[in-house]
C-alpha positions in Angstrom: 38.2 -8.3 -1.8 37.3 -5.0 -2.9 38.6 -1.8 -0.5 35.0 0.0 -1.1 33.2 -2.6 -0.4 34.6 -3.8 3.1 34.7 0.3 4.2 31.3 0.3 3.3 30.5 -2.5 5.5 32.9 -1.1 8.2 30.6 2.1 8.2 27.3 0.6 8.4 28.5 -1.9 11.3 29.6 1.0 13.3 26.8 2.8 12.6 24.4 0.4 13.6 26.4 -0.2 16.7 26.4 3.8 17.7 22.9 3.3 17.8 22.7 0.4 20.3 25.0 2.3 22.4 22.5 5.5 22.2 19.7 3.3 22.8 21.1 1.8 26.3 21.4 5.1 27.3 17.5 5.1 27.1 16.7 1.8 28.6 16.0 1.6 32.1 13.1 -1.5 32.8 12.0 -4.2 31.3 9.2 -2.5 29.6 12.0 0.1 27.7 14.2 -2.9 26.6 11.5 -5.6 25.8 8.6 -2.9 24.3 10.4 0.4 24.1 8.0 1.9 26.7 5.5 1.5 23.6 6.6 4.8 22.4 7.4 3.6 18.3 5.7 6.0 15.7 4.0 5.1 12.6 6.7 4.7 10.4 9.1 3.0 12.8 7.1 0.2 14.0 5.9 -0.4 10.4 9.3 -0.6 8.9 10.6 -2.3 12.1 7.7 -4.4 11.5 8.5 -5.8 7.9 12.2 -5.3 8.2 11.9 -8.3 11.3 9.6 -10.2 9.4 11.4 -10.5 6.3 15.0 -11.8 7.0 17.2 -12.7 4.9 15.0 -14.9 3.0 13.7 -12.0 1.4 17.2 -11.1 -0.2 18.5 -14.3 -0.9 16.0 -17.7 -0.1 13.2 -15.8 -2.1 14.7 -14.4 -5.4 17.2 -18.6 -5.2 13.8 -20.0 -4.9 12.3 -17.7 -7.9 15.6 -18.9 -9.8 15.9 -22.4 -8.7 12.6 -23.7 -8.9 11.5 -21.8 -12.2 10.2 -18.4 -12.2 6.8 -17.5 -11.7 5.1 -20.4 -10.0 6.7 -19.0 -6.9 5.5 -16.2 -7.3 2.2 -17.2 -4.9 4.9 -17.1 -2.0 4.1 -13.2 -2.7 0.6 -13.1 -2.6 0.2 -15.2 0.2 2.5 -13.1 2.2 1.1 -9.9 1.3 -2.2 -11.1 1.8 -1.7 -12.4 5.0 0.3 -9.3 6.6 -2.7 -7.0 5.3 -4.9 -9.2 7.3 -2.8 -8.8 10.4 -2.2 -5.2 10.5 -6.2 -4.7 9.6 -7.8 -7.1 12.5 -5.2 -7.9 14.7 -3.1 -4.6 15.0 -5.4 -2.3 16.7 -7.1 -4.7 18.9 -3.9 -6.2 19.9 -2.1 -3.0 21.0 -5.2 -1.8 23.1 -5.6 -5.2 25.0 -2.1 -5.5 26.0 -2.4 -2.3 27.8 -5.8 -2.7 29.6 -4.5 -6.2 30.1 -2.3 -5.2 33.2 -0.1 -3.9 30.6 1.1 -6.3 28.9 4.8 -6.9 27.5 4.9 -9.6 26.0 3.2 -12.2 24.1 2.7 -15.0 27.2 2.2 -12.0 29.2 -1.2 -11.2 27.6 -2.1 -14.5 27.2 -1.5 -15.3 30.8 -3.4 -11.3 32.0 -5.8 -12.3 28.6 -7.4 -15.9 30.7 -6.3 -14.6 34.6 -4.3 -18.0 34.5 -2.7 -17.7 38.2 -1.4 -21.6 37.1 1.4 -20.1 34.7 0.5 -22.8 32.3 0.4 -20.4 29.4 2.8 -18.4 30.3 5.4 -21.7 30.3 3.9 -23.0 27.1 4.0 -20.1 25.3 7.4 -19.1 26.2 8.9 -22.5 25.4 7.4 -22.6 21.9 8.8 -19.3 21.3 12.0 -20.7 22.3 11.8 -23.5 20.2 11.1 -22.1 17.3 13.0 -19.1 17.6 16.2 -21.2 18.0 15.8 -22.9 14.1 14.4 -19.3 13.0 17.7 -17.3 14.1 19.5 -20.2 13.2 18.3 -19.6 9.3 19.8 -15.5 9.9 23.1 -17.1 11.2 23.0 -19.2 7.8 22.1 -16.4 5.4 24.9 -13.9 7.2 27.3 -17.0 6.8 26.4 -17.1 2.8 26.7 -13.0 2.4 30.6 -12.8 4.0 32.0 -16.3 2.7 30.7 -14.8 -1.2 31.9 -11.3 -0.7 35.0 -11.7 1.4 36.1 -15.1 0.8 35.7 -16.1 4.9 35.7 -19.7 6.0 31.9 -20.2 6.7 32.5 -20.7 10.9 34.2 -17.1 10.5 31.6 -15.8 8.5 29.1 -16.9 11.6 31.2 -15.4 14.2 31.4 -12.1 12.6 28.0 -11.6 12.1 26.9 -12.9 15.4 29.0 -10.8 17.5 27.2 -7.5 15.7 23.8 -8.5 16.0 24.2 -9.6 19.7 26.5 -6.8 20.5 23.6 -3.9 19.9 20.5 -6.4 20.7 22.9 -6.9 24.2 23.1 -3.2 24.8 20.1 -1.2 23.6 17.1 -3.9 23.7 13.7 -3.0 21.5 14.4 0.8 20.9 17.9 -0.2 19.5 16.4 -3.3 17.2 13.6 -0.9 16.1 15.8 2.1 15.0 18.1 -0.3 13.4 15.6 -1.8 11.8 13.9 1.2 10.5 17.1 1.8 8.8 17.5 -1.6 7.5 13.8 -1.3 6.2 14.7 1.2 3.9 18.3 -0.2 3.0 16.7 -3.3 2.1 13.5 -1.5 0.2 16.2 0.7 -2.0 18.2 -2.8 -2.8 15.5 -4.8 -4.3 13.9 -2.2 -6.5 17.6 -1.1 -7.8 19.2 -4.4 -8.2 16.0 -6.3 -10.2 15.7 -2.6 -12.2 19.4 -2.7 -13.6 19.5 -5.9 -14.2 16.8 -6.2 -16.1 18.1 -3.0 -17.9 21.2 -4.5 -18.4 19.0 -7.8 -20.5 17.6 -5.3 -22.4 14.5 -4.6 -21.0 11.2 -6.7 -19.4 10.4 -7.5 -22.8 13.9 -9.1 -23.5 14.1 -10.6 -20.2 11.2 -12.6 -20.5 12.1 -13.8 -24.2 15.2 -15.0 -22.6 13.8 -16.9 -19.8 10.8 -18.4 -22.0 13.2 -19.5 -24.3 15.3 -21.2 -21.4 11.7 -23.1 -20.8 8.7 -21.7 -21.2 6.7 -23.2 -18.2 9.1 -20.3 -16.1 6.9 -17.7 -17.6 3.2 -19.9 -16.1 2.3 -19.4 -12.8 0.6 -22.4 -12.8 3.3 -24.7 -14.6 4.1 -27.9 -12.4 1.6 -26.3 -9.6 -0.9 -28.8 -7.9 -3.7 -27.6 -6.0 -1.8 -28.7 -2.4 1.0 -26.5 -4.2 -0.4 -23.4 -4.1 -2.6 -23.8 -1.5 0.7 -25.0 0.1 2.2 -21.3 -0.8 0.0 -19.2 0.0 -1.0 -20.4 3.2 2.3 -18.8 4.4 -0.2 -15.5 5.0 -1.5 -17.4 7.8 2.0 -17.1 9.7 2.0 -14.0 10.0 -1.0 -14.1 13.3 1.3 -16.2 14.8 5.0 -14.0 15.0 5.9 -13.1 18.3 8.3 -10.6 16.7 5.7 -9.1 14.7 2.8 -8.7 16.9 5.2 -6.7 19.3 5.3 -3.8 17.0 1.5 -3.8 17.1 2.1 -3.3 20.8 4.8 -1.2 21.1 2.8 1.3 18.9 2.2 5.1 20.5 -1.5 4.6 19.8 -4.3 2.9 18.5 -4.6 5.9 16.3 -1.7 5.2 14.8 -2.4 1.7 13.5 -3.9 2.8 9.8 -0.8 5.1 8.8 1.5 2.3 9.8 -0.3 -0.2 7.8 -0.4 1.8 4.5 3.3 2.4 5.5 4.0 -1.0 6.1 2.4 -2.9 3.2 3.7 -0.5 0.9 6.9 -1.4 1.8 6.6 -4.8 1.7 4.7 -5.0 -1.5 7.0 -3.4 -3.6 9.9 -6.1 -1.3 8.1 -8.9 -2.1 7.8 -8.1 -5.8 11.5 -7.0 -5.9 12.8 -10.1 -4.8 10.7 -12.5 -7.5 11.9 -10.1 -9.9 15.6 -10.3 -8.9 15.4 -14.3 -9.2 13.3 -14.2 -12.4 16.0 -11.8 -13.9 19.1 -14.1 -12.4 17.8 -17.4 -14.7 18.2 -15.4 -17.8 21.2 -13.3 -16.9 23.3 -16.4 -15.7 22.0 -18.7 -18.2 25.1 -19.5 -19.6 26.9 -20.1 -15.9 23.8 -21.4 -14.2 24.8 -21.0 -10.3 25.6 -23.7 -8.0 23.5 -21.8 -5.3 20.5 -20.3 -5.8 20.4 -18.2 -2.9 23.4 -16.6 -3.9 21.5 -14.5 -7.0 21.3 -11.1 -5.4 24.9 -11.1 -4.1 26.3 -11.7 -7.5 23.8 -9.6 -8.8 25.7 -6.5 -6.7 28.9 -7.6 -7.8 29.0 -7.8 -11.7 26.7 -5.1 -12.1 27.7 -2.2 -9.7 30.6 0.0 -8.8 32.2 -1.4 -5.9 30.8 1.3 -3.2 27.5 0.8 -4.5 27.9 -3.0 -4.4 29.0 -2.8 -0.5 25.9 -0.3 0.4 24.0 -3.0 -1.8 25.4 -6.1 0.3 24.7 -4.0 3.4 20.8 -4.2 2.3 21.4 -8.3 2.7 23.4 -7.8 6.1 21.0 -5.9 7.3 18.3 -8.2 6.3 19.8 -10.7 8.4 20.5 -8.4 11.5 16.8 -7.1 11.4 15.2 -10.5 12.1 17.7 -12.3 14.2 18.0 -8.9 16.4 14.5 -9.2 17.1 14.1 -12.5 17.6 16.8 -12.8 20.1 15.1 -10.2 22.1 11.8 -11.7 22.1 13.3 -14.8 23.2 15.4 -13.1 25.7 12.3 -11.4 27.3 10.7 -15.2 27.4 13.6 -15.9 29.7 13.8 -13.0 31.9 9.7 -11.9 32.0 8.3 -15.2 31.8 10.2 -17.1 33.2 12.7 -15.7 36.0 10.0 -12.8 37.1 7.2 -15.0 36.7 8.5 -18.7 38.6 12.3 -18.1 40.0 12.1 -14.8 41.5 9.1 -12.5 41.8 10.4 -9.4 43.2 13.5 -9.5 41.0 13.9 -5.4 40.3 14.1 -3.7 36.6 17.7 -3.4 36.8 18.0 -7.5 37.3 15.5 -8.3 34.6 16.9 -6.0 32.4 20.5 -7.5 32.6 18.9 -11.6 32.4 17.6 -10.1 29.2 20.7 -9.2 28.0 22.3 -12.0 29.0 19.7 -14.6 27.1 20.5 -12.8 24.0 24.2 -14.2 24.7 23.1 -17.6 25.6 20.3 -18.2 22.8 22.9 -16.6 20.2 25.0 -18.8 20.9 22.7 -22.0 20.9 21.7 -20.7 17.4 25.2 -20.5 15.9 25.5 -24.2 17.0 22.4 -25.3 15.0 23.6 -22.9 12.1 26.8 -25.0 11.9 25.9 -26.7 8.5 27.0 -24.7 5.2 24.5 -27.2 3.3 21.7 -25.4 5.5 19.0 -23.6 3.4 17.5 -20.4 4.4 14.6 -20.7 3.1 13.7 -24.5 4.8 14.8 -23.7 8.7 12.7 -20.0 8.2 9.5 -21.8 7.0 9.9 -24.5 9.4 9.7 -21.6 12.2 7.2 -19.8 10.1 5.0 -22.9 10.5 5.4 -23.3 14.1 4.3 -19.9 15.2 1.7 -19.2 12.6 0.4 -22.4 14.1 0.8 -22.1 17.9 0.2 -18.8 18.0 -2.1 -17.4 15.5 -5.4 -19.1 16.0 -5.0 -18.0 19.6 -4.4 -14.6 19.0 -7.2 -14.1 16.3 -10.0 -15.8 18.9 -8.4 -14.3 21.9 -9.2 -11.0 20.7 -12.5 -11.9 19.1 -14.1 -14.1 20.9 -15.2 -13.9 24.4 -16.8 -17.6 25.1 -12.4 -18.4 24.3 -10.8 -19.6 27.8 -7.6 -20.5 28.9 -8.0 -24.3 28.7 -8.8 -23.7 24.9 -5.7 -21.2 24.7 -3.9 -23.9 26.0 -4.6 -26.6 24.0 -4.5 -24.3 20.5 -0.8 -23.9 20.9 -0.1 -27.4 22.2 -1.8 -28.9 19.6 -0.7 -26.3 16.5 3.0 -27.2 17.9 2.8 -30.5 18.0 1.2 -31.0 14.4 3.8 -29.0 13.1 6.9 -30.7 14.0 5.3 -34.4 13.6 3.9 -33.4 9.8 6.8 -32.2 9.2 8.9 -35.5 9.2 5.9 -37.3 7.4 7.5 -35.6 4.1 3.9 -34.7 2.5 3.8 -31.7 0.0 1.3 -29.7 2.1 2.7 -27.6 4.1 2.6 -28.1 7.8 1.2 -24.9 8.7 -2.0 -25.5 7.2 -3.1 -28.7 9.3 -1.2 -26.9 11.8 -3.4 -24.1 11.4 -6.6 -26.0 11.2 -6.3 -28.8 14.0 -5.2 -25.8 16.3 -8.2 -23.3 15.8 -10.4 -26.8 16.3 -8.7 -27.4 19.4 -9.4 -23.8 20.7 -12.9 -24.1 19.8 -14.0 -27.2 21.1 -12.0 -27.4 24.4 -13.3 -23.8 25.3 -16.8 -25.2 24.7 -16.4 -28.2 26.6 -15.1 -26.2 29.6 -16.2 -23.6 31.9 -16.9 -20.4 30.4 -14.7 -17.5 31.7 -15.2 -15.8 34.8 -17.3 -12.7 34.3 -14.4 -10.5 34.8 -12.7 -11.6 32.1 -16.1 -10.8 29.8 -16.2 -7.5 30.8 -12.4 -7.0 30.2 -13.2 -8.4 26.6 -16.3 -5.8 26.5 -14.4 -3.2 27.4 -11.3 -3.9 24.8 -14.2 -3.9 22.0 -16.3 -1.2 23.0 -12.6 1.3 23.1 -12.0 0.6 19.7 
């Protein structure tokens, strides 16, 4: 184990740390730790944004599927993604932000469904809080995995120590400072990561000689790596790209679209935000594509593992520990946020909302922080198998939200005839078709049926049943005519 490297960690765990204790200091209600008092500028909430969304998937399940599976064909992981989060931040963004607050001020996600319909049944509320607990679990799980990866390759840690260690961070600042804390961190980690892959994929392609050498050497390795097409199918890359529809459906996204100072502010953070991720995205095909001919003569027993040795054999050791940083903090960014949106499931919609109504801010606050304990824990259970790949539990959580989620919050916000029996049986229906396709083993990926069945399930129950109440029209009117 290098010196520089494990003071470089020791720094940025400290640091990141300082600011969850800065950020309690700031947190006095539920709305502060679950929303930040929606108070998040531009360039925070974007970054915060793609630094959640990405994980560690980006750093090390992207760039070992780029080198495991061939090259470029994965490449329309990328396009689908980028495609998808431009989508979200143009349509769903600014009308989601401005109907959570006219919405009785909404906090969270079942909290504007449930202020969205008037649903005095909690139904929604329940539902959607349980599917975010579900598929949160696997989803953190897949951070507690990648975390596990990054310390047993750079510090030679058993893998249930590697867990551990990274676990008690994460839930140490998520514990302390809530949504300000995880969105400063994560603003942070945004740009660690976005320095890491554009200098890691840059010198090493340098160090092959150049793009031009670099893809000599990988065509001559096989030169289907260099097609985009080669051993695609249509279900393939329809299969790929439909990963752009997940992003509708990500509790932990669409809270930085709420927690936003303004409407106003929704087209800087976009060209912010998709800039960023972009140039990510890019940076971590590139960094796998690189990896197959730079380790063609020791081809690596994990592909996931690319980046890290990347940082090792070709930088000086304090660069390599700012460099593994950028993959630590990938992982803290997503699982930080995640536990929090789970945790506020717990304490808003479910303590406040069915055990105990007049519970004060002060209670809540602390059931909060005591979920992200509990589900932490729960997740480093499921993450107990070193054979666990990134990359699988993330789009398996991917799936279930974009599915439950996101064809309720696209016709929620633009469509008024919508009710809550059809918001109801959208995610109950995108749930359930994405945990049974899943075990049927087909090669379309489950969040397109997923997808489909649930926006059909929205449409026809809401046609089938009573239309909304007239209040809830002219709450819709009045979202629409604001914007």
């Amino acid at each position: 184990m290098e010196p520089a490297v494990l003071v470089t960690f020791i720094i940025y765990l400290i640091g990141m740390l300082l600011i969850g204790v800065i950020a309690y200091r700031m947190t006095s209600n539920l709305s502060d730790y679950v929303l930040g008092g929606r108070r998040l500028s531009p360039g925070v909430a974007a970054l915060s944004a793609g630094a959640s969304d990405m994980s560690s998937w980006l750093l090390l399940g992207l760039p070992g599927a780029v080198y495991a599976s061939g090259g470029m064909p994965q490449i329309w992981i990328a396009v689908g993604l980028a495609i998808g989060a431009y989508l979200n931040w143009q349509f769903i963004a600014k009308r989601l932000r401005s109907y959570t607050e006219k919405a009785n001020d909404s906090i969270t996600i079942p909290d504007f469904f449930e202020n969205r319909f008037k649903d005095n049944s909690k139904s929604l509320r329940v539902i959607s809080a349980l599917v975010i607990l579900l598929f949160f679990t696997f989803y953190t799980s897949s951070g507690m995995v990648g975390g596990a990866k990054l310390f047993e390759a750079s510090f030679g840690l058993t893998y249930n120590q590697a867990l551990w260690i990274g676990a008690i961070v994460i839930i140490s600042y998520t514990f302390l400072g809530g949504f300000l804390a995880v969105s400063w961190t994560d603003f942070i980690q945004g740009i660690l990561m976005f320095l890491a892959l554009i200098v890691v994929p840059i010198v090493a392609i340098s160090k092959l000689g150049g793009w031009g050498n670099t893809v000599n050497t990988v065509g001559e390795i096989d030169p289907s790596y260099l097609d985009v097409f080669a051993g695609m199918t249509t279900i393939g890359i329809i299969s790929l790209l439909a990963w752009g529809l997940g992003y509708f459906g990500q509790p932990h996204i669409l809270t930085r679209f709420m927690a936003l100072k303004s409407v106003k502010d929704v087209p800087k953070a976009r060209m912010i935000g998709m800039t960023w991720m972009v140039f990510a995205l890019f940076g971590a095909v590139f960094t796998g594509f690189a990896g197959i001919a730079f380790f063609a003569d020791s081809p690596l027993a994990d592909g996931e593992q690319v980046f890290i040795l990347f940082t090792q054999v070709l930088f000086d050791p304090w660069v390599s520990g700012i460099l593994l940083a950028a993959i630590l903090a990938a992982i803290m960014s997503t699982i930080d946020s995640q536990l929090l949106v789970s945790s506020s499931a717990l304490a808003e919609d479910f303590y406040k909302a069915i055990l105990k109504k007049d519970a004060s801010e002060k209670e809540l606050v602390w059931v909060g922080r005591i979920a992200v304990a509990g589900i932490a824990l729960i997740a480093i259970l499921l993450a107990g198998n070193p054979d666990s790949s990134v990359l699988a539990l993330v789009s398996y959580a991917w799936a279930g939200f974009g599915a439950a989620f996101g064809p309720v919050i696209i016709l929620s916000l633009f469509w008024k005839r919508m009710n809550r029996w059809g918001a109801l049986a959208g995610m109950i229906v995108g749930a359930v078709t994405v945990v049974v396709w899943s075990k049927l083993g087909t090669p379309l990926y489950e969040i397109v049926p997923g997808f489909i069945l649930a926006t059909l399930a929205v449409v026809i129950v809401s046609l089938v049943t009573a239309e909304p109440d007239q209040e809830i029209q002219d709450k819709f009117d009045e979202v629409k005519n604001s914007l």
